[in-house]
C-alpha positions in Angstrom: 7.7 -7.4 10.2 9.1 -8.4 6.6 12.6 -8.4 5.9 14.3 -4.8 5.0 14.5 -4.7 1.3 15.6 -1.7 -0.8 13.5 -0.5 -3.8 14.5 1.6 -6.5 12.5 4.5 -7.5 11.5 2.6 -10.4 10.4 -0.4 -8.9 8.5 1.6 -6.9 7.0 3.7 -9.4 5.9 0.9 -11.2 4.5 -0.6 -7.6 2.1 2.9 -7.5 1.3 2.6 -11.0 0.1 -1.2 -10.3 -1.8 0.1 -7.5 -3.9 2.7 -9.7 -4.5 0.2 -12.2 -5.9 -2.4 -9.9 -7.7 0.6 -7.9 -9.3 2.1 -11.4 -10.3 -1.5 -12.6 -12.1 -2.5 -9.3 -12.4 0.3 -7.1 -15.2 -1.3 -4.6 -12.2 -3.9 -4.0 -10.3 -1.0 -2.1 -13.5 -0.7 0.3 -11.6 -1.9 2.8 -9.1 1.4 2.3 -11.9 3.8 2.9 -12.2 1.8 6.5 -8.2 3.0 6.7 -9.2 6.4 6.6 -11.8 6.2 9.3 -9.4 4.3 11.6 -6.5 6.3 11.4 -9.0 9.6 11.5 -10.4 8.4 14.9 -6.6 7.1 16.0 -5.9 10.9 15.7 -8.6 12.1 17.6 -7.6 10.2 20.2 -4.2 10.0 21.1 -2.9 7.4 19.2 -0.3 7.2 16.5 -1.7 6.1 13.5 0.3 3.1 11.7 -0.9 3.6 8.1 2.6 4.1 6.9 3.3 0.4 7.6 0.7 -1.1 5.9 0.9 1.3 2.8 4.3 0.2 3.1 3.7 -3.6 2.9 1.3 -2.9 0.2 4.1 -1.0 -2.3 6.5 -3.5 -1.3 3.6 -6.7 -1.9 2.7 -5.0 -5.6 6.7 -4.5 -6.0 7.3 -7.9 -5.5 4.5 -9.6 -7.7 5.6 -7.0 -10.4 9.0 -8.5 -10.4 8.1 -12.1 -10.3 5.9 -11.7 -13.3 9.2 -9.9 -15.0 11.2 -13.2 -14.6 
């Protein structure tokens, strides 16, 4: 798991926002997302405890991070 970092609800604003933008430029690049939904929809429907908080998560926090690097 990544280190615990804090983000501000700017930063993670902006992180969303970066998300839609890539989403609405290339949306057959988020294919793979549509496979999320299936997953945690048959996790569900058997017992299991979906984990797509974590990679949703890593995502916000992978956009966040890119964003601020390109900031200086």
């Amino acid at each position: 798991m990544a280190e615990p970092r804090m983000m501000s609800q700017e930063e993670m604003a902006a992180a969303f926002d970066e998300w839609m933008r890539q989403y609405t430029e290339d949306p057959a690049a988020f294919e793979a997302e549509f496979q999320t939904v299936q997953r945690f929809m048959a996790d569900k429907a058997d017992g299991r405890e979906p984990d797509y908080g974590q990679s949703c998560a890593a995502l916000m926090f992978k956009l966040s991070d890119a964003l601020l690097q390109a900031a200086g």
